[in-house]
ZAMARGU-4260 file (C-alpha; in steps of 0.2 Angstrom, whole numbers, plus 5000, padded with zeros to 4 digits):
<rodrens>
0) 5547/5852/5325 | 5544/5833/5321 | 5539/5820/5334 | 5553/5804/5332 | 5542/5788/5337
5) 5545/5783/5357 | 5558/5769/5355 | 5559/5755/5367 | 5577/5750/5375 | 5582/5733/5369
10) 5577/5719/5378 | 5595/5712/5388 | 5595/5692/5388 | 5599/5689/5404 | 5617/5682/5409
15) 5616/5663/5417 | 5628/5665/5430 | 5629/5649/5444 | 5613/5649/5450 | 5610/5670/5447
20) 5603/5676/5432 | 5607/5694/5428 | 5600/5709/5417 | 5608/5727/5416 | 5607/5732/5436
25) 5597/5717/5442 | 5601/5700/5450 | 5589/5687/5450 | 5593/5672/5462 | 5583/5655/5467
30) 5576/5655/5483 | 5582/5638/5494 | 5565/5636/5500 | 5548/5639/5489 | 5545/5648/5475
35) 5554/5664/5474 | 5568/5676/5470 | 5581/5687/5479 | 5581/5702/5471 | 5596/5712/5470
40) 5600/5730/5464 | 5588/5740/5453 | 5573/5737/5443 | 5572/5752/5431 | 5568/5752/5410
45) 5585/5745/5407 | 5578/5728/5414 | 5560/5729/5416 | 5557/5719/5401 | 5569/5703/5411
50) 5559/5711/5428 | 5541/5707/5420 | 5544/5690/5412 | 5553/5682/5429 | 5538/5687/5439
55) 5529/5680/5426 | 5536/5664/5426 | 5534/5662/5443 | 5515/5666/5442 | 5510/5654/5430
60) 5520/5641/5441 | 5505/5645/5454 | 5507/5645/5472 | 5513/5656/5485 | 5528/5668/5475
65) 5543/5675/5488 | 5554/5691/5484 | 5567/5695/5496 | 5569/5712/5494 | 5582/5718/5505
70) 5594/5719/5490 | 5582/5729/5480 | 5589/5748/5479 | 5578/5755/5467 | 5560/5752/5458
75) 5554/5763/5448 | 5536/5765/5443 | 5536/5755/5430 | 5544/5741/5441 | 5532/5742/5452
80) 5516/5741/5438 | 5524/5725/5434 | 5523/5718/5453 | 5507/5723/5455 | 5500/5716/5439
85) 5509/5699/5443 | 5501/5699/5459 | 5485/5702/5451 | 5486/5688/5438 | 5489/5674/5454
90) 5478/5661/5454 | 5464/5661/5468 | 5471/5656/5484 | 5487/5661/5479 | 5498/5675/5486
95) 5515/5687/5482 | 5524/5688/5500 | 5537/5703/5498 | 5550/5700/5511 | 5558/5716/5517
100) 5557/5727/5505 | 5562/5744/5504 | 5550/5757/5512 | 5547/5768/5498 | 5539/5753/5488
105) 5531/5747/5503 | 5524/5765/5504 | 5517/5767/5488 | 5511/5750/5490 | 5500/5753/5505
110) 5495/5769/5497 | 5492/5766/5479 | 5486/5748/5480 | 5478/5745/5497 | 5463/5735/5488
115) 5477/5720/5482 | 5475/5707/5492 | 5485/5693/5485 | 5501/5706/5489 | 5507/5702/5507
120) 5521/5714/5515 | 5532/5705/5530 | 5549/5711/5537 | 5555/5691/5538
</rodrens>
């Protein structure tokens, strides 16, 4: 029995809708007030690629980086690699405040990562 090579989904170019920005499962909107997103729907390998390079983005802009959450259904491992690496890549000083997110992330947040302090977890 042969192998076949582990193939990566296709990167999705997200959709420009209004002020939204969308991949397969996932909106993206601008938050009125700082720096930050509200996060709506899944972030799963379908979008991931999307996922990774808005956090990005909003990294290398520097300051404090706002995710509302409460739209997020479901983040899977992977999702939540590229969180935790983004936080890690804010500049001293800076932090990644995660506004009510869902509690199994918050969970595995508290439990897998409880040394990352530039992730802050509020219920505002």
């Amino acid at each position: 029995m042969t192998e076949r090579p582990r193939q990566e989904p296709p990167a999705t170019a997200p959709r420009i809708d209004g002020r939204a920005r969308r991949a397969p499962g996932l909106t993206l909107r601008p938050l009125a007030t700082g720096t930050g997103l509200r996060v709506e729907g899944e972030v799963n390998v379908a979008n991931r690629a999307y996922w990774a390079s808005e956090l990005g983005g909003l990294v290398r802009r520097g300051g404090t980086v706002d995710l509302e959450l409460a739209g997020l259904v479901f983040i899977d491992a992977g999702g939540v690699a590229v969180l935790v690496r983004s936080a890690g890549r804010l500049r001293e000083g800076s932090r990644m405040i995660l506004h009510r997110p869902p509690s199994a992330l918050t969970r595995t947040l508290e439990v897998m990562f409880p040394y990352l302090s530039a992730l802050e977890v509020t219920d505002r």
